[in-house]
DSSP file (Angstrom, degrees, kcal/mol; ACC not computed):
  #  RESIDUE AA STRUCTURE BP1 BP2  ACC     N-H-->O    O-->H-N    N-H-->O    O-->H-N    TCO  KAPPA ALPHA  PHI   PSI    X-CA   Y-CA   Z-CA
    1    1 A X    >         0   0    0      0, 0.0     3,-0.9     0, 0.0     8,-0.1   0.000 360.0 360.0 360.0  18.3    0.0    0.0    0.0
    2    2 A X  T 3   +     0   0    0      1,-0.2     7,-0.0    62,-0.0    62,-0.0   0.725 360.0  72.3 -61.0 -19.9    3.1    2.6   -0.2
    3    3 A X  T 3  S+     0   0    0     61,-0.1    -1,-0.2     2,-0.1     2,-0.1   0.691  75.9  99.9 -75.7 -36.8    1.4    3.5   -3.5
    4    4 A X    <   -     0   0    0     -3,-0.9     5,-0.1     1,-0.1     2,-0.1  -0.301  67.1-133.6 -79.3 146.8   -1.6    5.3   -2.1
    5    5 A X     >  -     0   0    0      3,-0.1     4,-1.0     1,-0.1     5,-0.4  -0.325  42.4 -86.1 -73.1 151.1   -1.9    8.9   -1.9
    6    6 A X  H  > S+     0   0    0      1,-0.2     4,-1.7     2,-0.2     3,-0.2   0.822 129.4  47.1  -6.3 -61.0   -3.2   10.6    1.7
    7    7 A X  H >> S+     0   0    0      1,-0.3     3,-2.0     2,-0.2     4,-1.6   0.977 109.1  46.1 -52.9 -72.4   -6.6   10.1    0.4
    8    8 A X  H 3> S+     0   0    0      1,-0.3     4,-0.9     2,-0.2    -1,-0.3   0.745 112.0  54.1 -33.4 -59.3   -6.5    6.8   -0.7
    9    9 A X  H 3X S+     0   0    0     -4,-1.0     4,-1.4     1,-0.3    -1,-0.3   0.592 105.3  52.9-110.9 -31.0   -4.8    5.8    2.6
   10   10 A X  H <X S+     0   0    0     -3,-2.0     4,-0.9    -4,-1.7    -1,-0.3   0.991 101.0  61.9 -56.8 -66.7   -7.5    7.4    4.8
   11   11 A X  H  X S+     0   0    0     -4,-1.6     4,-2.0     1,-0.2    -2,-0.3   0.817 106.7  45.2 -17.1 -75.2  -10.2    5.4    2.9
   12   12 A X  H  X S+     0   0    0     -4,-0.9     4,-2.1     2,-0.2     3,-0.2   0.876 108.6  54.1 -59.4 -53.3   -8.6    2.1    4.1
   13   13 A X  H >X S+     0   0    0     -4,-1.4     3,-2.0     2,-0.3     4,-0.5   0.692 115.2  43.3 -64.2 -91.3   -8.1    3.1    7.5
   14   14 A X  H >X>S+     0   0    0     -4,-0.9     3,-1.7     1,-0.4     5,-1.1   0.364 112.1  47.8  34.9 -87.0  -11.9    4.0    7.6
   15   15 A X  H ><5S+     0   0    0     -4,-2.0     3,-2.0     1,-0.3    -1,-0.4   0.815 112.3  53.4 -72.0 -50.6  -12.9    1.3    6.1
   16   16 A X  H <<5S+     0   0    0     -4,-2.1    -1,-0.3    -3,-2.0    -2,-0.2   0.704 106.5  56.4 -32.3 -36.0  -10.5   -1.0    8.7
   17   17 A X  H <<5S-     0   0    0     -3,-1.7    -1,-0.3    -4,-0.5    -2,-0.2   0.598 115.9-118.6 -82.1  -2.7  -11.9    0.4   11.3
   18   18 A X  T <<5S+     0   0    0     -3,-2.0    -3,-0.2    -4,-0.7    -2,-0.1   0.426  72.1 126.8  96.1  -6.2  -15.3   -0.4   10.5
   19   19 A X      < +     0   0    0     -5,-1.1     2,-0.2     2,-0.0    -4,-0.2   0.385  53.1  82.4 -74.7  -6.1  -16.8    3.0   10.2
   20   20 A X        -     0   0    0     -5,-0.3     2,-0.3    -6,-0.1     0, 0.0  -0.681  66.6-164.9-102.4 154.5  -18.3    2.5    6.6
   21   21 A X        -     0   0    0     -2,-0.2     2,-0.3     1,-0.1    -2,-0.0  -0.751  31.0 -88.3-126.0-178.6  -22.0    0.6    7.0
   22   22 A X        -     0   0    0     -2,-0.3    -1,-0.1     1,-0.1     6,-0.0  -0.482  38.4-132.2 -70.7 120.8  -23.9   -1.1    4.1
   23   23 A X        -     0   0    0     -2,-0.3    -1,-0.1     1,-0.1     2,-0.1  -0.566  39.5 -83.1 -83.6-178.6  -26.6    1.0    1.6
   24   24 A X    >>  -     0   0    0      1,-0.1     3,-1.6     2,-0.0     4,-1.3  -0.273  35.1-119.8 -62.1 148.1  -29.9   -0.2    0.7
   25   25 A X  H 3> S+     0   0    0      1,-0.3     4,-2.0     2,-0.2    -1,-0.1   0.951 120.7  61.8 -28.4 -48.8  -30.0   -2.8   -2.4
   26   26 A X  H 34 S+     0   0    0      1,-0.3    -1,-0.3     2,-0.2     4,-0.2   0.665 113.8  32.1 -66.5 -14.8  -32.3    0.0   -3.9
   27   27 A X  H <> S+     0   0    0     -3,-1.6     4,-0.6     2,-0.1    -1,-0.3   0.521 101.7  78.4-113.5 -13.9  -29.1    2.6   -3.6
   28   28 A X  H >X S+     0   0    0     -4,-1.3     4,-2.1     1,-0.3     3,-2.0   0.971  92.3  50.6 -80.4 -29.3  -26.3   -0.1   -4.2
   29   29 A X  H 3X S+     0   0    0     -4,-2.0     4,-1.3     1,-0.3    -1,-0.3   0.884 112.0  46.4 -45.1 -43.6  -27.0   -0.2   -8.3
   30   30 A X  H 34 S+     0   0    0      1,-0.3     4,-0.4     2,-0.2    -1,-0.3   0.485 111.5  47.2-109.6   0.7  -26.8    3.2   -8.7
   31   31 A X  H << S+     0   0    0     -3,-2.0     4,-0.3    -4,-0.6    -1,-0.3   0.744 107.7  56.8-113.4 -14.9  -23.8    3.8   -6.7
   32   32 A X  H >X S+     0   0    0     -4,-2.1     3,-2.2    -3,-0.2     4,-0.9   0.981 105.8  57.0 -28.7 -84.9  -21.9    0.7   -8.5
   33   33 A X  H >X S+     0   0    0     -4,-1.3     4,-1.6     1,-0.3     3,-1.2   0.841 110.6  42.1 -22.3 -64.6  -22.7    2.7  -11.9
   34   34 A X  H 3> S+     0   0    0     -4,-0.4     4,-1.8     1,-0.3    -1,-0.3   0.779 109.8  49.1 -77.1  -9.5  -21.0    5.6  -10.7
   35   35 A X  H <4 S+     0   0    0     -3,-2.2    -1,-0.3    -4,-0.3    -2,-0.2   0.378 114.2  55.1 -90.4  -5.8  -18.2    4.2   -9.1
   36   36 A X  H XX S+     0   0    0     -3,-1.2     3,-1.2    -4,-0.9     4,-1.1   0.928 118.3  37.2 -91.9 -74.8  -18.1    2.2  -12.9
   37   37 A X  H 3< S+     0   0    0     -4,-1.6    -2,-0.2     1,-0.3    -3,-0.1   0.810 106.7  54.5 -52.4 -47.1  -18.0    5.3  -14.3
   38   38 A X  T 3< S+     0   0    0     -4,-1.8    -1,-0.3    -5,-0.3    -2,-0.1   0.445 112.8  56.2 -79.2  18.3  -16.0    7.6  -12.2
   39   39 A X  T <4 S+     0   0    0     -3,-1.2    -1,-0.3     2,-0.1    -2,-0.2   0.641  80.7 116.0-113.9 -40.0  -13.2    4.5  -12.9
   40   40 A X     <  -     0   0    0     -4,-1.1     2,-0.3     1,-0.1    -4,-0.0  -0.263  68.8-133.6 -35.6 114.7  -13.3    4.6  -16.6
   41   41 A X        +     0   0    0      1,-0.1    -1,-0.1    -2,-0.0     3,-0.1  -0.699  33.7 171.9 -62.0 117.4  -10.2    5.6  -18.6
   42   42 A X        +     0   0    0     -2,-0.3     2,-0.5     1,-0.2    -1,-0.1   0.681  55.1  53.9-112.3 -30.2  -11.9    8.2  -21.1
   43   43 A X        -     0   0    0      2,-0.0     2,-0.4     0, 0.0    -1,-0.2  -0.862  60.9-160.9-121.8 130.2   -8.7    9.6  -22.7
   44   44 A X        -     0   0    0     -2,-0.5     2,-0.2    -3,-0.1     0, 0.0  -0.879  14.3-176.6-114.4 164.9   -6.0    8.2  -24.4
   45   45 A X        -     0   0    0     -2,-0.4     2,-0.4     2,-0.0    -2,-0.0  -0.826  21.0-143.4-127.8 171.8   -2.2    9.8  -25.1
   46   46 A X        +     0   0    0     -2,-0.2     2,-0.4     2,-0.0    -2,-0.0  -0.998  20.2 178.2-135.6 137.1    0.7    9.3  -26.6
   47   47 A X        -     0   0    0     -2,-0.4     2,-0.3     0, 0.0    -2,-0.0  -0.856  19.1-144.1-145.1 111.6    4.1   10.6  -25.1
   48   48 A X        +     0   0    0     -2,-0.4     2,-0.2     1,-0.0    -2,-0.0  -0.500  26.4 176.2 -47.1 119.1    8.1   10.3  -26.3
   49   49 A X        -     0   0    0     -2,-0.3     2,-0.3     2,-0.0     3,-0.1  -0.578  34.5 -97.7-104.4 179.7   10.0    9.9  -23.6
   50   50 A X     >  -     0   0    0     -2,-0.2     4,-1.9     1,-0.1     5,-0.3  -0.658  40.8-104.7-117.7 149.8   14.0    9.3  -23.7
   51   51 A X  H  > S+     0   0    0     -2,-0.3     4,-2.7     1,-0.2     3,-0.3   0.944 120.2  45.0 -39.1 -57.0   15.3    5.6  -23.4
   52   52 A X  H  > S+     0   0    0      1,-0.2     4,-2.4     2,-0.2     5,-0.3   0.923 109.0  53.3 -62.8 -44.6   16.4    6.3  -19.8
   53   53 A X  H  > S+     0   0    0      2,-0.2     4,-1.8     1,-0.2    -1,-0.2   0.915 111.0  45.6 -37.8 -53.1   13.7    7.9  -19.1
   54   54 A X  H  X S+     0   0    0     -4,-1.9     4,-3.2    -3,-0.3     3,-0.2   0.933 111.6  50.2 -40.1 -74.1   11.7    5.0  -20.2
   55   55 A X  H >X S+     0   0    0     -4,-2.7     3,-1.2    -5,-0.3     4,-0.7   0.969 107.6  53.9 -63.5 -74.9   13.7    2.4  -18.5
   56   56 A X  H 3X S+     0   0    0     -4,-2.4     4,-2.6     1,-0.2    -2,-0.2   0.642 108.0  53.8 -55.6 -21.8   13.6    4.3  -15.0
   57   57 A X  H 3X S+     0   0    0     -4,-1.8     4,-3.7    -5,-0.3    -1,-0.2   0.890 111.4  41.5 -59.5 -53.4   10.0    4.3  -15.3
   58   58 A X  H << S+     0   0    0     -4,-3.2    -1,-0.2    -3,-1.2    -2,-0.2   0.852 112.2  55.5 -70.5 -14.1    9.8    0.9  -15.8
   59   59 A X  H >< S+     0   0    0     -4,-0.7     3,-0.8     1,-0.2    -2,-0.2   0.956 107.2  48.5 -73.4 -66.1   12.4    0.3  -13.2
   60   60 A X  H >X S+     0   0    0     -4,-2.6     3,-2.8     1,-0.2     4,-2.1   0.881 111.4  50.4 -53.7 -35.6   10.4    2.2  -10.2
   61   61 A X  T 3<>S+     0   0    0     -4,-3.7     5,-1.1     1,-0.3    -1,-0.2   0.316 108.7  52.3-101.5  45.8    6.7    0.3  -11.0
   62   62 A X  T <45S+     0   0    0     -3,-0.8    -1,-0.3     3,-0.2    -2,-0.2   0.119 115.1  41.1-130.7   9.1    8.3   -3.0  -10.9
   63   63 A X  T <45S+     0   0    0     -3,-2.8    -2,-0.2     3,-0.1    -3,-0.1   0.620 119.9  39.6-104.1 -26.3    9.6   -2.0   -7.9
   64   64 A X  T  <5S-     0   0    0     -4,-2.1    -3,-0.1     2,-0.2     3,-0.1   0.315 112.8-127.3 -93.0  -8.6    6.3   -0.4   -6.9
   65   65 A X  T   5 +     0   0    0     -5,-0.4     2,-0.3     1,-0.3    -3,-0.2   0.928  68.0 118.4  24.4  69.7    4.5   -3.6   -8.6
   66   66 A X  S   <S-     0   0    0     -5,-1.1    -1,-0.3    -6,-0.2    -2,-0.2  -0.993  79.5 -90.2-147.7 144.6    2.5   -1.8  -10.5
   67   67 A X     >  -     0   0    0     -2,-0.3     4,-0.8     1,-0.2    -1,-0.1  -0.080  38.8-123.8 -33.7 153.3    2.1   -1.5  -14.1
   68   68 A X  H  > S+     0   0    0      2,-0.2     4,-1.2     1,-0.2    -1,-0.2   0.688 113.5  47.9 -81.3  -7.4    4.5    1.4  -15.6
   69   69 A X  H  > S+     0   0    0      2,-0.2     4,-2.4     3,-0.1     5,-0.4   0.848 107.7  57.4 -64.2 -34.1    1.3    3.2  -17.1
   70   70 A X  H  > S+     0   0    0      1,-0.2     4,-1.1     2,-0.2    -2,-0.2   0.889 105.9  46.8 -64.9 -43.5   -0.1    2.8  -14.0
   71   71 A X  H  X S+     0   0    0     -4,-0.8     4,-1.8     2,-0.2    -1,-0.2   0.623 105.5  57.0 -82.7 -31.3    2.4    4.5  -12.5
   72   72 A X  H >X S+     0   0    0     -4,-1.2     3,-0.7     2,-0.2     4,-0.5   0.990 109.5  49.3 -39.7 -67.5    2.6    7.6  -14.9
   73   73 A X  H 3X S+     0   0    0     -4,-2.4     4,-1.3     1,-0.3    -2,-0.2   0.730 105.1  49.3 -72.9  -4.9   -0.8    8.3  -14.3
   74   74 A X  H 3X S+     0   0    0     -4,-1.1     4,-3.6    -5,-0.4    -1,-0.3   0.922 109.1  55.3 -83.7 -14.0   -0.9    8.3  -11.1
   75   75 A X  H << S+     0   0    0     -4,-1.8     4,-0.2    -3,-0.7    -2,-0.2   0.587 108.2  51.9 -79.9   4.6    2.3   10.6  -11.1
   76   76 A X  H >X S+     0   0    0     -4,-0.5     3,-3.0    -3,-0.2     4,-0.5   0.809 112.1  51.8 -62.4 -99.4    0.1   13.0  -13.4
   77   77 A X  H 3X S+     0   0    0     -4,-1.3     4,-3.1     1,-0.3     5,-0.2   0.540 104.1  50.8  19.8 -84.0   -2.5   12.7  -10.7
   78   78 A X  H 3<>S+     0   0    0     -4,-3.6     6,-1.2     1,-0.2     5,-0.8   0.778 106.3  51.7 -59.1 -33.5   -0.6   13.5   -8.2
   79   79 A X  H X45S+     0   0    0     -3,-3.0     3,-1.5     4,-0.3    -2,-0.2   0.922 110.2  52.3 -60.8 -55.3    0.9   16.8   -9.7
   80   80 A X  H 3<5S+     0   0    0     -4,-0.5    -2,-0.2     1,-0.2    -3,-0.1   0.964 106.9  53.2 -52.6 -45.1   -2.8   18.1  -10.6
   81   81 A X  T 3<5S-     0   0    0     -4,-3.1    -1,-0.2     1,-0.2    -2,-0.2   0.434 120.3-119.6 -85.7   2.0   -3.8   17.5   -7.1
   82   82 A X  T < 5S+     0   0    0     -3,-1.5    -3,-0.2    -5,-0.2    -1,-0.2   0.149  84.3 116.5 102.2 -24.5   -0.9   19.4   -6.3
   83   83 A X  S   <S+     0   0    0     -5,-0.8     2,-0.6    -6,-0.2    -4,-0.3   0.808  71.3  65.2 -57.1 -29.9    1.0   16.6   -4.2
   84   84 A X  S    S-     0   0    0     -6,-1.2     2,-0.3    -8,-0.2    -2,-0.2  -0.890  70.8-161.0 -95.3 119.4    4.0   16.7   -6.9
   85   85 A X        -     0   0    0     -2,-0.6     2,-0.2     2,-0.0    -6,-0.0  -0.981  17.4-134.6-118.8 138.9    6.1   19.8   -7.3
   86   86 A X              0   0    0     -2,-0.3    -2,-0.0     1,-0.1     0, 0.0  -0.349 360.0 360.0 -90.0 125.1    8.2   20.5  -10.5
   87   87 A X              0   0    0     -2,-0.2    -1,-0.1     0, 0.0    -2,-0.0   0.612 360.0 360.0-104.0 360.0   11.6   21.7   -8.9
């Protein structure tokens, strides 16, 4: 779990401690569906990067054992949300 951001990391403690309770049937469809949604990869890119570049990427999410796309976007992510600064 090193991978998750503050947020993320809250969530599981929450949810470890026991504080989240069950919805109604009648609520759980429609909150599946958004959770569906709000999960969806909508956009795709394409980006050059430099060999090394390349190669350290893959080097950190096989260390992080996680895909290396996976691990781009969440370091996009993390930069809008302000948690990564460009030095």
């Amino acid at each position: 779990m090193k991978y998750l951001d503050k947020d993320e990391k809250e969530l599981v403690n929450s949810f470890e401690k026991g504080e989240w309770k069950p919805v109604k049937k009648k609520s759980q469809k429609a909150y599946v569906e958004a959770a569906k949604e709000s999960m969806a990869k909508s956009k795709r890119i394409n980006i050059r990067l430099t060999s090394k570049d390349y190669h350290d990427i893959q080097v950190k999410a096989i260390e992080e054992g996680i895909p290396y796309q996976t691990l781009i976007s969440s370091i996009i992510h993390k930069y809008n949300k302000g948690e990564l600064k460009s030095t």
